[in-house]
N, CA, C and O of each residue as an XYZ file, in Angstrom:
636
protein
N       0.839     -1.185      0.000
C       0.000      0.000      0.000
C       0.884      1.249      0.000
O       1.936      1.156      0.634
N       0.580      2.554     -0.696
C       1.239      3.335     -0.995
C       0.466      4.126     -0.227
O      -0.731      3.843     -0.247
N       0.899      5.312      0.647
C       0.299      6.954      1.258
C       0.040      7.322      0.215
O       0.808      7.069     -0.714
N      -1.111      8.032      0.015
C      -1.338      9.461     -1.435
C      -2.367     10.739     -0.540
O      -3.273     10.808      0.290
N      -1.622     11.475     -1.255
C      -2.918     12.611     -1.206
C      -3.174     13.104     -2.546
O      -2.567     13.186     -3.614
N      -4.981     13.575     -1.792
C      -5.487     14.310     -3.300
C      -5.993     15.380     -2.725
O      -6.196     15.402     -1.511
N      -6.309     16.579     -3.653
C      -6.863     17.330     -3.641
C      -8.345     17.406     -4.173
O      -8.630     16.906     -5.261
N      -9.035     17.870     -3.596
C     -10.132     18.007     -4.203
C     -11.120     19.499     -4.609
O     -11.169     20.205     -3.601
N     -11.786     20.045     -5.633
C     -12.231     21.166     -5.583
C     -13.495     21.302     -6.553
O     -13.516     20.848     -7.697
N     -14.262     21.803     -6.106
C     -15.223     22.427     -6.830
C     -16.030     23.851     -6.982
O     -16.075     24.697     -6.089
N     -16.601     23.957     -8.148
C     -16.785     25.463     -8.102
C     -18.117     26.241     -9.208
O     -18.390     27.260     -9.843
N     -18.692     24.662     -8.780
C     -20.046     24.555    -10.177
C     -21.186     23.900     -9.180
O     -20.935     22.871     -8.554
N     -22.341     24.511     -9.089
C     -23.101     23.267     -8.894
C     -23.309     23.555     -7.112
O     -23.041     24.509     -6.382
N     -23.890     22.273     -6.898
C     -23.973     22.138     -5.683
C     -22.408     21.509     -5.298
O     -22.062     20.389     -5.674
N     -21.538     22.409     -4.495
C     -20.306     22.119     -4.604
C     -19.677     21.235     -3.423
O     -18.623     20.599     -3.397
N     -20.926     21.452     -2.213
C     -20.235     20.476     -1.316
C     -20.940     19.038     -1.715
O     -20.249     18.206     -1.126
N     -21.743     18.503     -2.268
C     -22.870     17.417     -2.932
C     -21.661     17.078     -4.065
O     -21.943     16.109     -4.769
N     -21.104     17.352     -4.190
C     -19.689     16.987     -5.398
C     -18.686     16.487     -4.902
O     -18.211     15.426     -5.307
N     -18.192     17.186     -3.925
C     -16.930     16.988     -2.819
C     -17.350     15.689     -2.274
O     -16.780     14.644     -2.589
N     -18.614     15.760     -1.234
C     -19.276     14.301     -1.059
C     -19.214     13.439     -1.504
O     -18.874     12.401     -0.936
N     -19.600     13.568     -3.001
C     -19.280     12.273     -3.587
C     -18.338     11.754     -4.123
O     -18.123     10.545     -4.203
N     -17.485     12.909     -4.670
C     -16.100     12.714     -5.101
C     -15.498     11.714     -4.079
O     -15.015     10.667     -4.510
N     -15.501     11.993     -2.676
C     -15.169     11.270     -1.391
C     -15.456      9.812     -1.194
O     -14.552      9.061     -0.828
N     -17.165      9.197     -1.510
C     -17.223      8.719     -1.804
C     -16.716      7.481     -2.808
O     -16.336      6.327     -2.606
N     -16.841      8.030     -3.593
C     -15.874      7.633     -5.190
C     -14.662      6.727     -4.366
O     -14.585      5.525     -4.111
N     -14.049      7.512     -4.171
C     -12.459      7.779     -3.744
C     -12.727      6.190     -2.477
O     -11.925      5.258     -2.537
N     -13.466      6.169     -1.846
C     -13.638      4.932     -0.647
C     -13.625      4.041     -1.350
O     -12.561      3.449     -1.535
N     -14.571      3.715     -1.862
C     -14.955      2.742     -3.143
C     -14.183      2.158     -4.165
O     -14.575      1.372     -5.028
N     -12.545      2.815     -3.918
C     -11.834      2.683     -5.280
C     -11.170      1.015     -4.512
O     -10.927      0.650     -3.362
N     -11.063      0.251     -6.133
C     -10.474     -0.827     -5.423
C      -8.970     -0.785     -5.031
O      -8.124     -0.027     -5.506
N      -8.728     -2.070     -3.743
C      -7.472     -1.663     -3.288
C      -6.997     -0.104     -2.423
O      -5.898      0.422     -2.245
N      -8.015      0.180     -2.130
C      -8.171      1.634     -1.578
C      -8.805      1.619     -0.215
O      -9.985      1.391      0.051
N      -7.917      1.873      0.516
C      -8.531      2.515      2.179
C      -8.407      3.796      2.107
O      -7.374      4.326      1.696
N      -9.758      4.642      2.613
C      -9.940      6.538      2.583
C      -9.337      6.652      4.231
O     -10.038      6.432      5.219
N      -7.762      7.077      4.271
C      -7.845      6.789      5.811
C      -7.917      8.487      6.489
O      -7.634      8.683      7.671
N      -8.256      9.413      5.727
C      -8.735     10.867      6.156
C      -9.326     12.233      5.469
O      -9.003     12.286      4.283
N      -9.841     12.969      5.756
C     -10.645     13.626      5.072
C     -10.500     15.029      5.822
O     -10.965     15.191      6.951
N      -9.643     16.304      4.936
C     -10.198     17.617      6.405
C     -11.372     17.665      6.048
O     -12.202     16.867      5.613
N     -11.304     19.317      6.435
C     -12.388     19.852      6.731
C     -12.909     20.429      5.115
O     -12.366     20.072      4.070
N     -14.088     21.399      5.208
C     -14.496     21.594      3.728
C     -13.820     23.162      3.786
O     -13.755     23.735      4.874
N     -13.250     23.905      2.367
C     -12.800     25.596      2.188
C     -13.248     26.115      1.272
O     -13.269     25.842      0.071
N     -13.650     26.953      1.902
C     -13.997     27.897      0.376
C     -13.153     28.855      0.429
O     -12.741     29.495      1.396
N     -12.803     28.950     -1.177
C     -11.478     29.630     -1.272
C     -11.983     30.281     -2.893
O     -12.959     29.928     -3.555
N     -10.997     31.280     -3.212
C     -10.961     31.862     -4.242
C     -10.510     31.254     -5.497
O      -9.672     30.353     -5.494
N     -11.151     31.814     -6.800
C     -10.035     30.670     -7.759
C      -8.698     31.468     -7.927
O      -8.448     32.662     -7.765
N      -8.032     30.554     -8.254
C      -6.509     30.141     -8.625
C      -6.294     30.208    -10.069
O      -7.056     29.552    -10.779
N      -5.276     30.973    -10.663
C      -4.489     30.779    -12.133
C      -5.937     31.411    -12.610
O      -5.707     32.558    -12.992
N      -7.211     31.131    -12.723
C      -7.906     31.334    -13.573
C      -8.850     32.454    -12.559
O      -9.328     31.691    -11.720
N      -9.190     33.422    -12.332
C      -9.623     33.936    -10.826
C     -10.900     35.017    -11.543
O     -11.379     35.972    -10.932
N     -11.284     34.617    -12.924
C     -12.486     35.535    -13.130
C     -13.998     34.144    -13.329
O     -14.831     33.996    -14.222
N     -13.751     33.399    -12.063
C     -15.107     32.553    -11.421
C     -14.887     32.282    -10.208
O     -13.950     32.373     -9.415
N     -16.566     31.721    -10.222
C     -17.021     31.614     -8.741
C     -15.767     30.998     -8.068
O     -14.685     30.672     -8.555
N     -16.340     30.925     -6.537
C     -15.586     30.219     -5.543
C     -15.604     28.971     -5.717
O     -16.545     28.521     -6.372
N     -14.429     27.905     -5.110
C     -14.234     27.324     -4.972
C     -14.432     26.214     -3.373
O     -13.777     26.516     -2.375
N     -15.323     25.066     -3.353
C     -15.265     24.094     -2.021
C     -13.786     23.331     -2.314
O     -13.756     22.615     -3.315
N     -12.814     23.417     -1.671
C     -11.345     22.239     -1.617
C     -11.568     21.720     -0.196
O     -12.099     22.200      0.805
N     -10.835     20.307     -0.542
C     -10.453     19.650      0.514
C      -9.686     18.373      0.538
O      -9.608     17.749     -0.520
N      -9.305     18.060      1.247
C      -8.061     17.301      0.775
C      -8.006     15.339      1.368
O      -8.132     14.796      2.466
N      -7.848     15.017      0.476
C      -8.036     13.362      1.223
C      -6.546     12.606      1.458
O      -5.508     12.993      0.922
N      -6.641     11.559      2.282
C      -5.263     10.711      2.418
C      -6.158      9.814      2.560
O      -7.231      9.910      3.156
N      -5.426      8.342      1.641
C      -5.548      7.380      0.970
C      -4.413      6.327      1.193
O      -3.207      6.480      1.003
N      -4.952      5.435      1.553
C      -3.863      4.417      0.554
C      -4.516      3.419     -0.351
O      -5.686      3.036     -0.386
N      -3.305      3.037     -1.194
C      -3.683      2.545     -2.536
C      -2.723      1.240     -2.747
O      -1.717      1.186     -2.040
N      -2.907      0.452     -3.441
C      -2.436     -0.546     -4.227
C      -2.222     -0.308     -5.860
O      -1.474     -0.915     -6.627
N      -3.113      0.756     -6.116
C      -3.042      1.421     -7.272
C      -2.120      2.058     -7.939
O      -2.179      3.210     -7.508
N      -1.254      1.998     -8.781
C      -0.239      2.517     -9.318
C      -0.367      3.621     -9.516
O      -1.503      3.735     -9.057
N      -0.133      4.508     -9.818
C      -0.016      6.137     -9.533
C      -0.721      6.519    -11.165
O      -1.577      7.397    -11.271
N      -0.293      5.841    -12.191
C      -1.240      6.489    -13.494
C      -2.634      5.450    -13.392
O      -3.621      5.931    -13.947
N      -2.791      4.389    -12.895
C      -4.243      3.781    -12.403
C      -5.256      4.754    -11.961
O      -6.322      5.141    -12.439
N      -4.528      5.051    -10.807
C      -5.277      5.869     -9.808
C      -5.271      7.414    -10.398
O      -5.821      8.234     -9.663
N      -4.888      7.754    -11.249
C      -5.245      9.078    -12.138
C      -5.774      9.048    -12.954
O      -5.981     10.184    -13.380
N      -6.589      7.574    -14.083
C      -7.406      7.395    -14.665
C      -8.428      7.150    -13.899
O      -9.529      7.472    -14.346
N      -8.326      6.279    -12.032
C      -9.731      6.444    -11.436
C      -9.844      7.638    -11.112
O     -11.045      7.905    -11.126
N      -9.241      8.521    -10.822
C      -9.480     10.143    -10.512
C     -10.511     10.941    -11.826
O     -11.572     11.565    -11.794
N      -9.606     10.553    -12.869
C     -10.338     11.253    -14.020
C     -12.225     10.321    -14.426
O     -13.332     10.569    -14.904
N     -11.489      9.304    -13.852
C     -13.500      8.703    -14.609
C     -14.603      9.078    -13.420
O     -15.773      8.745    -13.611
N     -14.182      9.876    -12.009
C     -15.120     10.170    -11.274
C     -15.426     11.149    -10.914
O     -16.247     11.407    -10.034
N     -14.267     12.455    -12.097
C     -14.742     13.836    -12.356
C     -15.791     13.787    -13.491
O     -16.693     14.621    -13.567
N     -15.606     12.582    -14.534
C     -16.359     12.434    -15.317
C     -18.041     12.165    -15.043
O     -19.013     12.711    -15.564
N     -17.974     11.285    -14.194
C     -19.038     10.777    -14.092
C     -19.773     11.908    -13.198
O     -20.915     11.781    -12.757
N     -18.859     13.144    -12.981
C     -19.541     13.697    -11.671
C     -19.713     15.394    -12.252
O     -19.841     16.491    -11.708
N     -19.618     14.804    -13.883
C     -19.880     16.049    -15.013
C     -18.780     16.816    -15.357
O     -19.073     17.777    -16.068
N     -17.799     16.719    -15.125
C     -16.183     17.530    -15.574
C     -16.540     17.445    -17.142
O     -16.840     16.622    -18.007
N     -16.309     18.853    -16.948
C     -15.858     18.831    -19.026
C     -14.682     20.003    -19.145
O     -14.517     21.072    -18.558
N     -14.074     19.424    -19.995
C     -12.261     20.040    -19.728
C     -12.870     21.095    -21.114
O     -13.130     20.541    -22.182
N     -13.015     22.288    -20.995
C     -13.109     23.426    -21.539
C     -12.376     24.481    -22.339
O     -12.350     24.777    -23.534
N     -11.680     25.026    -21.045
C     -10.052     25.683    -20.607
C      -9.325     25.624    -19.096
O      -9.708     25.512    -17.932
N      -8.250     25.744    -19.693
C      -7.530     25.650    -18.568
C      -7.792     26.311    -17.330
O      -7.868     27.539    -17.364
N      -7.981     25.573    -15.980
C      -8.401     26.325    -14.835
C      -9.723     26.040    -15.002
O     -10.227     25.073    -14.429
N     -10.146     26.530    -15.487
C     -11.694     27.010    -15.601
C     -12.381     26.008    -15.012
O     -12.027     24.846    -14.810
N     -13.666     26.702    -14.682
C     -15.092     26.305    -13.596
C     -14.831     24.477    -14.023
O     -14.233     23.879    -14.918
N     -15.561     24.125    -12.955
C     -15.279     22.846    -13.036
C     -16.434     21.854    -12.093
O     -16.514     22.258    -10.933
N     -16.851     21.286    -12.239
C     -17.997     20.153    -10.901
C     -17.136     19.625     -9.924
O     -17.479     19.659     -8.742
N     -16.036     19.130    -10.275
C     -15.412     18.404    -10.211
C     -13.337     18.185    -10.295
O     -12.906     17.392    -11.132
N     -12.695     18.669     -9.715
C     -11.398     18.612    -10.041
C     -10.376     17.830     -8.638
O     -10.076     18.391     -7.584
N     -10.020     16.450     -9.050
C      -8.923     15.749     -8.423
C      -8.050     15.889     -8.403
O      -7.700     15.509     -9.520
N      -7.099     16.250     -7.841
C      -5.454     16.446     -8.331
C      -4.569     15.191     -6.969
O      -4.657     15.012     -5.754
N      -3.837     14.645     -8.030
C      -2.792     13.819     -7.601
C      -1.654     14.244     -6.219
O      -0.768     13.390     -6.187
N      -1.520     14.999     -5.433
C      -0.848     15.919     -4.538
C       0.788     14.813     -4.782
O       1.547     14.690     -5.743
N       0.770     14.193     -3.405
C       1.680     13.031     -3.620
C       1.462     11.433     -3.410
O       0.632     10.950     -2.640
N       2.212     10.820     -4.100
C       2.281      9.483     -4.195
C       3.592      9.076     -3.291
O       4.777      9.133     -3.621
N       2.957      8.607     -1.925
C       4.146      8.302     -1.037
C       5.179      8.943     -1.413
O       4.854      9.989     -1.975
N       6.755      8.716     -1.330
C       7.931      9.731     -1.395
C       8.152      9.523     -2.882
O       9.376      9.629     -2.963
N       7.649      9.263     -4.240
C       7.346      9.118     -5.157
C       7.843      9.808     -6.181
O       7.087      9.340     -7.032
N       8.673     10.724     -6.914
C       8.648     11.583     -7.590
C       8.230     10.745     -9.364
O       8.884      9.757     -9.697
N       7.269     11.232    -10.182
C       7.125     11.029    -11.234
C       6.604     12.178    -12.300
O       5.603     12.845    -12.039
N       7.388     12.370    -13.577
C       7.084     13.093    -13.975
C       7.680     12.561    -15.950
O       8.696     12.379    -16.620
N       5.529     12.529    -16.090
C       5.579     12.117    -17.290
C       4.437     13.005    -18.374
O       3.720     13.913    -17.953
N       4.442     12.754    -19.144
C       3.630     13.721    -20.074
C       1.770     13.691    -19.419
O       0.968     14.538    -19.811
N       1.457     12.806    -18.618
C       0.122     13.352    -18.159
C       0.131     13.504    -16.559
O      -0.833     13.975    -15.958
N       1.497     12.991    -15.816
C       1.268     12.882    -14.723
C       2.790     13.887    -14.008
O       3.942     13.577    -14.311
N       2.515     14.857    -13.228
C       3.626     15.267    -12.597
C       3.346     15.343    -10.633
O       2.474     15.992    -10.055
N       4.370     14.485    -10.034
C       4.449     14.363     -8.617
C       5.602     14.538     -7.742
O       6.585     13.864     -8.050
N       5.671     15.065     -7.027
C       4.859     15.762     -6.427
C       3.999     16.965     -7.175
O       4.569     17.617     -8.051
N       2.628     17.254     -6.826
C       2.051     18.018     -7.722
C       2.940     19.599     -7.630
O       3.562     20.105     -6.697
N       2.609     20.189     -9.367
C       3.985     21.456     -9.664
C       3.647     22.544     -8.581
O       4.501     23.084     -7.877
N       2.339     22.794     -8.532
C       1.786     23.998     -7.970
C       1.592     23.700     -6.050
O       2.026     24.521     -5.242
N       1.019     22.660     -5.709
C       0.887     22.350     -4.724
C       1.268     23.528     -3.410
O       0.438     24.070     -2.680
N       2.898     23.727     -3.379
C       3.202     24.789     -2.925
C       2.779     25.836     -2.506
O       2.733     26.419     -1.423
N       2.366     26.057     -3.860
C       1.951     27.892     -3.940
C       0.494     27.769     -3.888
O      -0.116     28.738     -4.340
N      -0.416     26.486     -3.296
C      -1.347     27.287     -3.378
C      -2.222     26.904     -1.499
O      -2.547     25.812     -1.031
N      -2.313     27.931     -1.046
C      -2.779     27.867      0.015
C      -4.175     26.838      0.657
O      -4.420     26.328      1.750
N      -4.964     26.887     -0.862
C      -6.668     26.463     -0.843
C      -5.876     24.170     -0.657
O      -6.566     23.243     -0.233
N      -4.469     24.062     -1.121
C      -4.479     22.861     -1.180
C      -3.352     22.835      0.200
O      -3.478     21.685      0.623
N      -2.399     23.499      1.023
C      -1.593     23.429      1.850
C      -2.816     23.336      3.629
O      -2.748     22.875      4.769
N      -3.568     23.947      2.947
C      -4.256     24.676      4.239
C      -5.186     23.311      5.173
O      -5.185     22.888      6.328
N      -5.802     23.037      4.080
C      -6.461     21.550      4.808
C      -5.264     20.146      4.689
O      -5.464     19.277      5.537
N      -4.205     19.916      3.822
C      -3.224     19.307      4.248
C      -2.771     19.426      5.492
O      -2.608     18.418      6.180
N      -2.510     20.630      5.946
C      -1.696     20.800      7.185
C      -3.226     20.418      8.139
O      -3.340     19.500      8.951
N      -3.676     20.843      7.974
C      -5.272     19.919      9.204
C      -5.405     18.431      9.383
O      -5.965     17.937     10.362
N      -4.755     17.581      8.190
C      -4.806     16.460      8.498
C      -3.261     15.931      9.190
O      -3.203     15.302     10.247
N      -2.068     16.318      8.377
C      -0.955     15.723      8.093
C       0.307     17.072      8.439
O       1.289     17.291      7.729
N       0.018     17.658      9.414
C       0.741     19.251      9.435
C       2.558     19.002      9.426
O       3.455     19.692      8.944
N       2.583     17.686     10.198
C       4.042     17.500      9.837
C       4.298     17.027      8.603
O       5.493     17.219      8.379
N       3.788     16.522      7.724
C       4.468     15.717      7.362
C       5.496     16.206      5.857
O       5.029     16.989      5.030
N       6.563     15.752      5.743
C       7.643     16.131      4.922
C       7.306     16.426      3.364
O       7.007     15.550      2.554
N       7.399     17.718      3.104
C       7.252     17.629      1.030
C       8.711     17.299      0.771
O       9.746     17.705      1.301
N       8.482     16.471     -0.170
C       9.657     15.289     -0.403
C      10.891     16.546     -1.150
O      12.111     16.462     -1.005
N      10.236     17.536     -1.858
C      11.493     18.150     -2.696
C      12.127     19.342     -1.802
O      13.077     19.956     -2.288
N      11.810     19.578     -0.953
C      12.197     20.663     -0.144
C      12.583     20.125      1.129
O      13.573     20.570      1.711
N      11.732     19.006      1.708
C      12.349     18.662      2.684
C      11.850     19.483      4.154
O      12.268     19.220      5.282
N      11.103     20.267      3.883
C       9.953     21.612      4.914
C       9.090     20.712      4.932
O       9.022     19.880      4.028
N       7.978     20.725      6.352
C       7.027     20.673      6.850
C       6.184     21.466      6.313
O       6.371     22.681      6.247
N       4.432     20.450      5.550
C       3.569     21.569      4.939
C       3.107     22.207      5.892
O       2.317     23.001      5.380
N       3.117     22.428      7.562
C       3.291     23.377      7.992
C       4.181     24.779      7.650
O       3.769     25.909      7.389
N       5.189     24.401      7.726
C       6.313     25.386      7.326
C       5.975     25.933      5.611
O       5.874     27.126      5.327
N       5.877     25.160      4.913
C       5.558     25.522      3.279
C       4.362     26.608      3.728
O       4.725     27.784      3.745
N       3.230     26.381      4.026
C       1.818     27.220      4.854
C       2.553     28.678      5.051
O       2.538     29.731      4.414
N       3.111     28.288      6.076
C       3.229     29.795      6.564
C       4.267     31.192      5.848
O       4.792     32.229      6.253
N       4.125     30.379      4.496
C       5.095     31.216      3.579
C       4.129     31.882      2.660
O       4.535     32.736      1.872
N       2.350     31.399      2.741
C       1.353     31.550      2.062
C       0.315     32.386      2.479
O      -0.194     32.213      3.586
N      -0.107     33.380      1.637
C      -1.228     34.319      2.338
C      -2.765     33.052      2.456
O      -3.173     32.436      1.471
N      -3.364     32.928      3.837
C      -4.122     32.183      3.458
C      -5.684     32.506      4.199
O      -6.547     31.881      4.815
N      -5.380     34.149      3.617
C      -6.662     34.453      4.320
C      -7.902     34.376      3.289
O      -8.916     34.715      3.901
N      -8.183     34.061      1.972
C      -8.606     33.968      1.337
C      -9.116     31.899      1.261
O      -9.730     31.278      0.394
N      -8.490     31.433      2.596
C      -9.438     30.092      2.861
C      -9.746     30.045      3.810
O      -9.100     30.041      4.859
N     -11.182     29.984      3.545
C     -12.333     30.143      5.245
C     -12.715     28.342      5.643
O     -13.403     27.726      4.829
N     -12.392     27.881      6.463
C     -13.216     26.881      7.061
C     -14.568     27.111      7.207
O     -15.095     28.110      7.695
N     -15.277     25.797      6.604
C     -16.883     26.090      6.337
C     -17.355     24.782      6.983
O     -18.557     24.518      7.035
């Protein structure tokens, strides 16, 4: 079994009824124990910032699932949960992101891990550090505590 985290976000729709099930999904996957879940954020968008808000929240998993497996089950339960890839960023029902795959680094034409942005963005550090506050980002070697507090993160409200 491998540690993973994901991210999760939505920003269409009934957005915590998405997150829910996305969560769902995610229990259900085979070879998969959901072993945590924070809390729910609403946060601002990111890279793309002329739409609505965003619900994120972040899961830890383990898997048996190989790391591009488990990013085709990621992608068939944004699908099923209405994702339609548009433009980049943009509004979404539904968006999974790969965070990390145990101490893992992979980086291939659909899959990059540790995730690129992860870092810089507060809406995905903020409920990480609620579940997992110590625990090590593999390329830096900082506590996503410590990564956090390098981040403005008043723009994510616990809901």
């Amino acid at each position: 079994m491998t540690n993973v985290f994901l991210s999760l976000g939505s920003n269409m729709g009934d957005k915590k009824a998405y997150l829910e099930k996305a969560i769902t999904s995610l229990k259900n996957l085979p070879q998969t124990t959901l072993l945590g879940v924070s809390s729910f954020y609403q946060t601002v968008a990111w890279g793309k910032t002329d739409q609505d808000d965003f619900i994120n929240a972040v899961c830890q998993i383990d898997t048996c699932l190989e790391p591009h497996e488990l990013l085709k089950q990621c992608q068939e339960i944004e699908k099923r949960l209405g994702r339609e890839r548009h433009e980049h960023w943009g509004p979404r029902t539904m968006d999974i992101d790969l965070l990390l795959y145990g101490s893992e680094t992979i980086d291939t034409a659909d899959l990059t891990v540790p995730h690129p942005y992860m870092t810089q963005r507060a809406f995905v550090l903020v409920p990480l550090a609620e579940i997992v506050p110590n625990l090590i980002f593999p390329k830096t070697n900082q506590t996503v505590s410590s990564l956090l507090s390098d981040l403005v993160t008043d723009d994510v409200v616990k809901i």
